[in-house]
N, C-alpha and C positions, 0 to 999 in steps of 0.2 A: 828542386824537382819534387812532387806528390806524387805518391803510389796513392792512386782513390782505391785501392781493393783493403785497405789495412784503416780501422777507423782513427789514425795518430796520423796515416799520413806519411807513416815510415814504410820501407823496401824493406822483406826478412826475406827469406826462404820456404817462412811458415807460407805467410799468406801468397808468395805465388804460388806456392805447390798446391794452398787451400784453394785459390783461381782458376788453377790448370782443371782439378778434380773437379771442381762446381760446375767449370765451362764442358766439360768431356761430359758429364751425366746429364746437365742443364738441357744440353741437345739431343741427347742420344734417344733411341729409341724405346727405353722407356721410363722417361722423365714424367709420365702420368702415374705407373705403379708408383714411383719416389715420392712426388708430391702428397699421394692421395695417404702413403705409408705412414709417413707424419703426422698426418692429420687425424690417425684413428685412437680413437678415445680407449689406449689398451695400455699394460706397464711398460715403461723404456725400455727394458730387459725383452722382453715378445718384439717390441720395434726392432732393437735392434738385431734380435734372433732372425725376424723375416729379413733384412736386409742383406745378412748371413748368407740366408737360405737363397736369397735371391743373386747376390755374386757367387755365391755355391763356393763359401771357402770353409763350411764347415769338415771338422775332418772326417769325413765316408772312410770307405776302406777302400775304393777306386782312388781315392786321393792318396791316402798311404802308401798304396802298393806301387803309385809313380813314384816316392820315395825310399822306400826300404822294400829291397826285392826279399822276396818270400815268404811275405802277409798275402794271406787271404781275400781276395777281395769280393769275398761272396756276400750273401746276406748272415750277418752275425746269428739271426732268429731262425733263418730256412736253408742258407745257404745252397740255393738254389739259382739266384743271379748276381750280376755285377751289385755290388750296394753302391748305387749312383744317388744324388739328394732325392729325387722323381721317386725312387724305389721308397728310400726310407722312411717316406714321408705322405706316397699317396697309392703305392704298388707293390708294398708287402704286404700281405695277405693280412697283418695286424694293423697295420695303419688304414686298410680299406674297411677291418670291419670297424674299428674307430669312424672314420666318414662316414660309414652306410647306420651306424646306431647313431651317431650325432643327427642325424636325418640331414644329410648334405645329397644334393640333388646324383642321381647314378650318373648321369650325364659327364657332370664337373670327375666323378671319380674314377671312370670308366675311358672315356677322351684319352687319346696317346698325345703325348708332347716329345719332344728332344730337348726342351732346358727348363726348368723350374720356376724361372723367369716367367715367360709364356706361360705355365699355368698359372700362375697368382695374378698375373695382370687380367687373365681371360675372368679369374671369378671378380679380381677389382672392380670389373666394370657392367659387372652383372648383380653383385652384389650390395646391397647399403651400406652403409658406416659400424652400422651395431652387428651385424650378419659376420663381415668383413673383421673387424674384431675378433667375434667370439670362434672364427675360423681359424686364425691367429694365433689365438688363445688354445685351440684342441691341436694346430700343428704343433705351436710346442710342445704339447703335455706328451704328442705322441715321441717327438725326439729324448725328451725327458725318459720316457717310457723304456725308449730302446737302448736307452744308456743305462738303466737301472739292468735292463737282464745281462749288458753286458761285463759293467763296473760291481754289479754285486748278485748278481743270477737271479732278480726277482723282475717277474714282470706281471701288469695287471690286466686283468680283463677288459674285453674293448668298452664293455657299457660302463666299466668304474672310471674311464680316463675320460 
């Protein structure tokens, strides 16, 4: 017998579970953001940050606080809402003025979504390869950002990031 998903030919566990996962994203609904995620000419470390940001496992404090009761799950900077990935990335008042000084369109920053997903595919496909990128590139710096005031209490100005 040939497993054709393993290129030796051999059955592990690795490569069905690699199969299962390819076949589940392969089809789903949005195997356009994945594709096109790959393909941006940006550091692996940023790829794989959006991919992150995209199955939203990085750890928010909404995330936390489904596990260890009695964190905070507010905004670490405002503490004024849930810090869900949407918030800390395009709807705290830091990360918007990051967007609105990068000159990113008000439209893309202003727009409500319900998953993080749905916004990066909607600018995917609005945006070019080098735009797409370097949008990539300012989401991380803003996570980066938020982790610097919280891991060490400095945080920089929207036009320095």
């Amino acid at each position: 017998m040939v497993w054709y998903h393993n290129p030796h030919g051999c059955y592990t566990s690795k490569s069905a579970y690699s199969w299962l996962l390819l076949k589940e994203m392969g089809y789903g609904p949005h195997r356009f953001l994945w594709k096109a995620l790959w393909k941006l000419d940006t550091l692996p470390k940023i790829r794989v940050f959006v991919w992150r940001v995209g199955h939203e496992i990085l750890p928010m404090n909404c995330k936390i606080t489904s596990i260890r009761q009695g964190f905070d799950n507010g905004c670490p900077r405002y503490g004024a809402e849930t810090e869900t990935m949407l918030h800390a990335l395009k709807d705290c008042p830091t990360s918007k003025a990051v967007l609105s000084t990068g000159g990113w369109s008000k439209s893309f920053i202003f727009k409500n979504y319900d998953h993080c997903i749905d916004w990066l595919e909607d600018l995917m496909r609005v945006l070019d390869k080098r735009a797409m990128a370097d949008l990539m590139t300012t989401l991380w710096n803003c996570w980066n950002n938020r982790n610097n005031f919280i891991f060490r209490g400095k945080e920089e100005e929207a036009k320095q990031i």
